[in-house]
N, C-alpha and C positions, 0 to 999 in steps of 0.2 A: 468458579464460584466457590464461595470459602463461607460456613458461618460456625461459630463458635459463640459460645456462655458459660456462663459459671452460676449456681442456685447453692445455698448457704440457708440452714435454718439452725439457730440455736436459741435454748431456754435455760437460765441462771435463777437460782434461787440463793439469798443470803437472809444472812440472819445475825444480828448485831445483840449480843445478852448486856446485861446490868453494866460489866465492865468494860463494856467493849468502844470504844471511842476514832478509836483509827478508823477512817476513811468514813465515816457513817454520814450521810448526807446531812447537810446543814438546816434543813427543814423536819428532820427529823427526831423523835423523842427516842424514850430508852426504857426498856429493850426495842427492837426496830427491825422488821422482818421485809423484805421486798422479792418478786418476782418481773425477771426484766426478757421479754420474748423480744426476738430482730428475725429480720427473714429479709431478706436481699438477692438481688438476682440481677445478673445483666447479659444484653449479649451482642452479636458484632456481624454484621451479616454483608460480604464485602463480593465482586462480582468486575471481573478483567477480562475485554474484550481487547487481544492485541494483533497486530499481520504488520507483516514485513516483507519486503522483496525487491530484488535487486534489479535493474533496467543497465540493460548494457554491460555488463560485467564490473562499472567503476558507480556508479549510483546506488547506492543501498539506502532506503527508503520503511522508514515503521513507522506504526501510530499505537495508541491505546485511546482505550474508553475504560472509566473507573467510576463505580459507585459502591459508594457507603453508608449503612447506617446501622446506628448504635443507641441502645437506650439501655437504662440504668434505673432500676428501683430499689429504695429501700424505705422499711418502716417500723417501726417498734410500739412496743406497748409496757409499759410498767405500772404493776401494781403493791403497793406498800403498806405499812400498817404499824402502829408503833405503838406501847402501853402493853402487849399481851402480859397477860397473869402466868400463863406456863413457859419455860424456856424448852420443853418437848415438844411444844406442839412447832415450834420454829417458823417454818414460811405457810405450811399447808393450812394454816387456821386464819387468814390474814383478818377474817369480819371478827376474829375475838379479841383485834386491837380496840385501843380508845379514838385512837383516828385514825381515820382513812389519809391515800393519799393514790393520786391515777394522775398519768400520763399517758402523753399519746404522740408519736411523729410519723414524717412520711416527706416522703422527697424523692424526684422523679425527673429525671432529665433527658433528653433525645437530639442526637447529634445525626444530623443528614450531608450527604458529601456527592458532587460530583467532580470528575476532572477528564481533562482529557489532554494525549500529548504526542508530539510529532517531534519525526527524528528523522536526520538529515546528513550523510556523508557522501563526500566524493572521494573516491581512491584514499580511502582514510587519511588523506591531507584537511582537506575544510571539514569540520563538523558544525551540525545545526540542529539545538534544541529548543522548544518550546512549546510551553503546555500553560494550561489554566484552572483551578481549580472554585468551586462555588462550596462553600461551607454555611450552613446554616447551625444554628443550637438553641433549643431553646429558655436557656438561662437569661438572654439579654432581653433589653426593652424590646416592646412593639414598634415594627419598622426599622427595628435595627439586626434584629434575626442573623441576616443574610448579609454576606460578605463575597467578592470575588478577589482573587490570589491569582493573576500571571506572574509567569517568568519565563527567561529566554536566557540561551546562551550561546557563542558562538567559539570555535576554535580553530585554529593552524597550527597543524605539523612543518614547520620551518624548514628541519631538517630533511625534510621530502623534496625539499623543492631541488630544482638542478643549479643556481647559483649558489647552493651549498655544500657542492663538492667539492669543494676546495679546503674544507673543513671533515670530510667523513673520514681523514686517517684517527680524528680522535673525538670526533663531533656525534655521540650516536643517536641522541633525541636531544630535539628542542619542542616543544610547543609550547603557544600563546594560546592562553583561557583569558576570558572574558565574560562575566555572566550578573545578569541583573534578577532582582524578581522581589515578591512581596510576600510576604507570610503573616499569616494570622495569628494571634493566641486568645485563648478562652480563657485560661486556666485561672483557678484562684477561685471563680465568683459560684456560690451555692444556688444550688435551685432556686431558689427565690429570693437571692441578693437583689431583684432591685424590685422587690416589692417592702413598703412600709409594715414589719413585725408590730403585732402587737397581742395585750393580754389581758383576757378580759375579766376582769373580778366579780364575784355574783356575790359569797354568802360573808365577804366582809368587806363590801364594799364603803359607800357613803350614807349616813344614815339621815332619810328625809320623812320628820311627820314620825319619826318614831322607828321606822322603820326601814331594813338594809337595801339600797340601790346599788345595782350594778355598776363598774365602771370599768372603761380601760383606758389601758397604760402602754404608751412607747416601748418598745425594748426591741436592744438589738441592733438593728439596720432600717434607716431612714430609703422609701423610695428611692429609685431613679429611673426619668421616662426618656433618657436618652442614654443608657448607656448600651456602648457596640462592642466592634471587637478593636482591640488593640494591633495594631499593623505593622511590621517592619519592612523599610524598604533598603535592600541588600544590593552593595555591592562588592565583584570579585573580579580580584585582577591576578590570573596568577601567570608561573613560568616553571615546566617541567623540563626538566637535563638529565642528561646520560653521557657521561665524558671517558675517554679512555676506557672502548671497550665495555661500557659501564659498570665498571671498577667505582665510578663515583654517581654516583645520580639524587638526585630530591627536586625539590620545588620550590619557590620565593612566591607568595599570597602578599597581596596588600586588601584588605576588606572595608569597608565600612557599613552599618547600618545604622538609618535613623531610625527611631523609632517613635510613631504619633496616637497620638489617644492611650498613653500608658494606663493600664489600667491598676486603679489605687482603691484602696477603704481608706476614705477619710474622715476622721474627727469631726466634725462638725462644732463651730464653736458655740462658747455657753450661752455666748447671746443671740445667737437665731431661734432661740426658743423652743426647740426640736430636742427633749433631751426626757427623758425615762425615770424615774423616779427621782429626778435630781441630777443624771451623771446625761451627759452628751452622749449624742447617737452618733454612728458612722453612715459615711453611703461610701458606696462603691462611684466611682469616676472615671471616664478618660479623660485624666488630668492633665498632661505632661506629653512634651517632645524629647527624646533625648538620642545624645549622635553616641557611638562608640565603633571606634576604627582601629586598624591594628595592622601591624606585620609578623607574620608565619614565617621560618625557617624552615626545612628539613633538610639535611645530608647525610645520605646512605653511603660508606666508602669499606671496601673490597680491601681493606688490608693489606693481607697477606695471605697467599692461596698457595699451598705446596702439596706433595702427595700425604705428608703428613699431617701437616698444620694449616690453620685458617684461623683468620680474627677480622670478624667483620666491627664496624662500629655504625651509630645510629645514632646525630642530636637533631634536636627538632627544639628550637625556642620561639616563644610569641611576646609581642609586643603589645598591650592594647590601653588604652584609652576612652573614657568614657566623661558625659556632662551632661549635664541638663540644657536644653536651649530653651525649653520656655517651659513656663505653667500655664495654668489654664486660666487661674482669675487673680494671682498675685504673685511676685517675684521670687517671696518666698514662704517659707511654714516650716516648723520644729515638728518632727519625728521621733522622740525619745531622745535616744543619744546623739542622733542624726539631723542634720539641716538640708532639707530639700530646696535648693538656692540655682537661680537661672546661671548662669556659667562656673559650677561647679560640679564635680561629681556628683555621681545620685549617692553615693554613700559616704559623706565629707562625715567625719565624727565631729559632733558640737558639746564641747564640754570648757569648764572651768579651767587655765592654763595655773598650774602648777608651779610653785617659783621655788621649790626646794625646802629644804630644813631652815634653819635658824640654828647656827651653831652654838650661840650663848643659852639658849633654852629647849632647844628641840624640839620647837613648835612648827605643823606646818605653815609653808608662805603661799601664798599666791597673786598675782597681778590681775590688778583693778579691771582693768581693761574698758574704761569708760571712755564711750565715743561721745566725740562732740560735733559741733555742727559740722565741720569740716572733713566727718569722717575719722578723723586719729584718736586712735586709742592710748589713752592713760598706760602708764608701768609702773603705778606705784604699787609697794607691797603692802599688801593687808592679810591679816593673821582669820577673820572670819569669814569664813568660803560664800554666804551670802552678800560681802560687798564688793565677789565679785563676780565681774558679767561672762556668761560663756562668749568663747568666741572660734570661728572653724579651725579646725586643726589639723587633721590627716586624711586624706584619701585612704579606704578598707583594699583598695585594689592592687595587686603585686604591679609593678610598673614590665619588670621582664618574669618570665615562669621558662623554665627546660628540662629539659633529659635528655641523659645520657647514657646510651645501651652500650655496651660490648659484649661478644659472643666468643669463646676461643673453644676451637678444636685441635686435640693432639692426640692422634693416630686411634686408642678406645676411650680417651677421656675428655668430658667438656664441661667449660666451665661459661657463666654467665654472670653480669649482674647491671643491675641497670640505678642510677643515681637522679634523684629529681631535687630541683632547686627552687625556691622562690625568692624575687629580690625587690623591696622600694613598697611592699605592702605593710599596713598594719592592723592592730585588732584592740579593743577594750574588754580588762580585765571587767566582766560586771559581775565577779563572785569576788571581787574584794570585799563588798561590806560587810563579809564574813569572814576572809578568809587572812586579808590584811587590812582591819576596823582600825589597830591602834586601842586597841581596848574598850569599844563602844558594846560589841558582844563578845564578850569575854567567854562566852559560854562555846564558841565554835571549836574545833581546831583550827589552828594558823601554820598561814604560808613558812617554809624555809627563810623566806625574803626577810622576816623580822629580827634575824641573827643577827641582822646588819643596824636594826634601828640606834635611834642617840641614845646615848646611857650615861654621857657626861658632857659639861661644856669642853667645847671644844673639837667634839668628834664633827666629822663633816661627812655626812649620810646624803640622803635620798629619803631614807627613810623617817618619821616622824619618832620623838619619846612615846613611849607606852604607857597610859594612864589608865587605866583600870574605871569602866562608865565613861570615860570623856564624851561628849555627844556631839566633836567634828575633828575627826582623825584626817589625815590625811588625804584618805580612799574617797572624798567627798564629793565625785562625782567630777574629777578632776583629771588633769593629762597625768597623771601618778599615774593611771592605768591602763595608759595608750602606750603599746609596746611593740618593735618590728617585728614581721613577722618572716624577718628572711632565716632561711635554714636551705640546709645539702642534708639529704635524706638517702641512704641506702635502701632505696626502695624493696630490692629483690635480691637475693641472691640463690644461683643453684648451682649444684656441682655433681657430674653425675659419671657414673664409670658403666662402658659396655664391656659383656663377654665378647671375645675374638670369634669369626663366627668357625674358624675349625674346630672349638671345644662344642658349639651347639648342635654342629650338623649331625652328631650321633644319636642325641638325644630328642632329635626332631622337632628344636625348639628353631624359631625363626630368628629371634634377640633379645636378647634379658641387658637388664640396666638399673643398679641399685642409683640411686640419687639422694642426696638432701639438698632442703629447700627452704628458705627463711624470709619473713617479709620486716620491713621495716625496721633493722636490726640497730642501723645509726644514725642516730641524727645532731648533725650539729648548728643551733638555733640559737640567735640571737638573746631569745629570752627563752628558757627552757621550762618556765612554772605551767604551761598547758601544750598540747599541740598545737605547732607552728602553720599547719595546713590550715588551721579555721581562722577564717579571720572574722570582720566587723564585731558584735555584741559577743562577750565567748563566757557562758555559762559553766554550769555544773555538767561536761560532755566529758562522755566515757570516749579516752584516748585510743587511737591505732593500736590493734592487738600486734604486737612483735611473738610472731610463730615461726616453728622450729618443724618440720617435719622430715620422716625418713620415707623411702618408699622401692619399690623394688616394679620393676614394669617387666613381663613378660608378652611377646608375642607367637604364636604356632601359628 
């Protein structure tokens, strides 16, 4: 039995003077003084009952019993106050503002767990798992609480068998895995996601007969009286080897898992009526089916081993694939930059296709892309990015992802480093309209990229002329800023030197080892204006820190 928590209380006072304008809350006047108290607590209270034992010498036989439960509180209070006369009195005087101003939250959530699971070997040839788990939470609607989660799996040891001795001068493991099961997710939906927010207005309300009535207002998240949990149903097909002595060994996986009742915050459109001072509500959904299946790599190979020296190496690459098979009430809906579309990715980027510069004036182009009854889209070029129609463009997912370890030892010195790649992904620049406008805000600093813009007829860019205000550069929400996102990254490097141990054994030390060690020192990427690791929407993100460190390890 295990329980564990965490308890957090803190109290913030600020204070905003005459001049003060950064970050002051937008409800607030000037000067502006606030007091903001949270106190949060949560904790985890877990409990394993297991037994094993063996029948006959070749049966080996366990179970367990598992239960969980966890709950989470938090709640806050704020109090504010704005117009004070004195800039000394600062937070502590808050009743000597001109107005008040109070808040209030809280939010509480409890997660219950049971499971239970059985295990099954004969002569460590056949193995047999299976268990089940029951989750409840109480974020979802009523009657949808509770969920159960089985899974099974079964295995063979091949190379145990006696028709494979005909193979053990180099054959040293094979086994077949095979394994199904079902997993839940909660994650994303707040304590009261699927209850209807709302806010209620007292002292400036509506005024009836002269005087102020109450009213409320939408905001926020629109109910939902079915929403569950979101489920994946998993499958695993794999193959573990060990060859020559196993000098070489890894595993080949083939997986897939669907996944039903995705769960989503959806938009709510403007005409169901549901919408907060004017702007559309969200609700949360299990909207969506979607399949994603793949293939795993791994090979471990033994080098070279001599009294000296050794060099091990380690790749491991994946293969995956992913799509939507269905929606829940239509085939498809827009997501910002994304199109959520029944046999496409869940993250196809939908944007305006980009047809290049204009060499005679350096205007950007773009393709119309107007479908007609028959489905075909138009390719005529047009110069104003409203006439024309977004249409899908890229998959955000690397189609292969790898790495690649090497290890070498030579006699007190070793060296490491490991290389990771991604290939067939991509990503949208969406800090162009700042950063490559073309001159719409001229006020930002700009990309490197704009070295390259037209500056006379004739040049043949990519990039658009610079016009100082133009109000539709380039960057207009267009494949300009859909860019690959393959790169070969040095992930690691280390290199480290041991003392000999006849120079330690005097000084009663057991082994000393100076080393340097460095992370992400190279990368060579396709597009190099952000990191190549992020992909889909790719903002204002603080890049992979490339560190350099020295270090000296001792043991007695």
């Amino acid at each position: 039995s295990r329980i564990n928590g965490t308890l957090s209380d803190s109290r913030q006072g600020q204070y905003w003077g005459d001049q003060c304008n950064a970050n002051r809350p937008s409800y607030a006047g000037s000067p502006h003084a606030a007091i903001t108290n949270k106190n949060a607590w949560n904790y985890t209270w877990e409990n394993i009952l297991s037994y094993n034992t063996t029948i006959a010498k070749d049966h080996n036989i366990g179970g367990s019993v598992i239960t969980s439960w966890n709950k989470n509180q938090n709640d806050s209070s704020l109090a504010a106050a704005s117009g004070q006369m004195v800039d000394r009195w600062s937070f502590w005087r808050l009743a000597s503002g001109a107005s008040q101003h109070v808040e209030s939250d809280f939010a509480q959530t409890q997660k219950m767990s049971f499971a239970v699971r059985f295990n099954y070997s004969y002569k460590g040839k056949y193995l047999f798992t299976f268990s089940n788990r029951w989750d409840g939470v109480s974020q979802f609607s009523a009657g949808h609480k509770w969920d159960s989660f089985p899974a099974g799996a079964i295995a063979w040891r091949i190379s145990d068998e006696p028709f494979m001795n005909v193979a053990k001068n180099w054959l040293n493991n094979l086994k077949l895995r095979v394994g199904y099961g079902i997993t839940g997710n909660s994650g994303g939906v707040d304590a009261y996601g699927t209850t209807t927010q709302a806010y209620v207005y007292t002292g400036n309300g509506l005024t009836l007969n002269g005087q102020n009535s109450s009213f409320t207002q939408y905001t926020g998240t629109y109910g939902s009286k079915d929403l569950g949990w979101e489920k994946s149903y998993n499958w695993n097909v794999g193959l573990d080897y060990g060859i020559l002595n196993n000098r070489v060994d890894g595993s080949i996986e083939w997986f897939k898992t669907t996944t039903k009742g995705l769960l989503f915050k959806r938009t709510l459109p403007i005409t169901s009526g549901l919408t907060g001072w004017g702007s559309p509500l969200s609700i949360w959904q299990n909207i969506a089916e979607t399949s994603n299946q793949g293939v795993e790599v791994t090979i471990n190979s033994h080098n070279i081993k001599t009294k000296d020296f050794s060099w091990t190496t380690s790749l491991n690459l994946s293969h995956n694939k992913n799509k939507i098979v269905k929606l829940a009430d239509l085939p498809e809906f827009i997501d910002g930059n994304y199109i959520r579309k029944e046999g496409c990715s869940y993250a196809t980027i939908y944007l305006r296709e980009y047809a290049g510069v204009d060499p005679n004036d350096g205007r950007p182009m773009y393709y119309d892309n107007k479908e007609d009854e028959n489905g075909n889209r138009s390719r005529n070029i047009v110069y104003d990015p409203n006439d024309a129609d977004r249409v899908e463009l890229k998959d955000i997912y690397p189609k292969l992802t790898g790495g690649l370890m090497n290890t070498f030892n030579y006699k007190f010195i070793d060296l490491s480093f490991n290389l990771s790649f991604h290939l067939g992904g991509y990503s949208y620049d969406g800090a162009m309209y700042a950063l490559q406008d073309d001159g719409y805000t001229a006020q930002y600093n700009k990309s490197t990229e704009l070295r390259r813009r037209w500056k006379q007829p004739g040049d043949i860019t990519d990039v658009p002329r610079y016009v100082y205000g133009q109000e539709y550069g380039g960057w207009w929400n267009s494949s300009r800023g859909v860019h690959s996102t393959d790169h070969l990254r040095l992930k690691s490097l280390i290199v480290g030197v041991s003392a000999p141990q006849s120079w330690l054994r005097t000084i009663g030390i057991n082994s000393a080892r100076i080393y340097f060690s460095g992370t992400n020192l190279l990368t060579w990427a396709a597009y190099d204006q952000y990191d190549p690791e992020l992909n889909g929407i790719v903002s204002y993100f603080t890049p992979p820190l490339k560190t350099f460190a020295f270090g000296l390890e001792l043991k007695f």
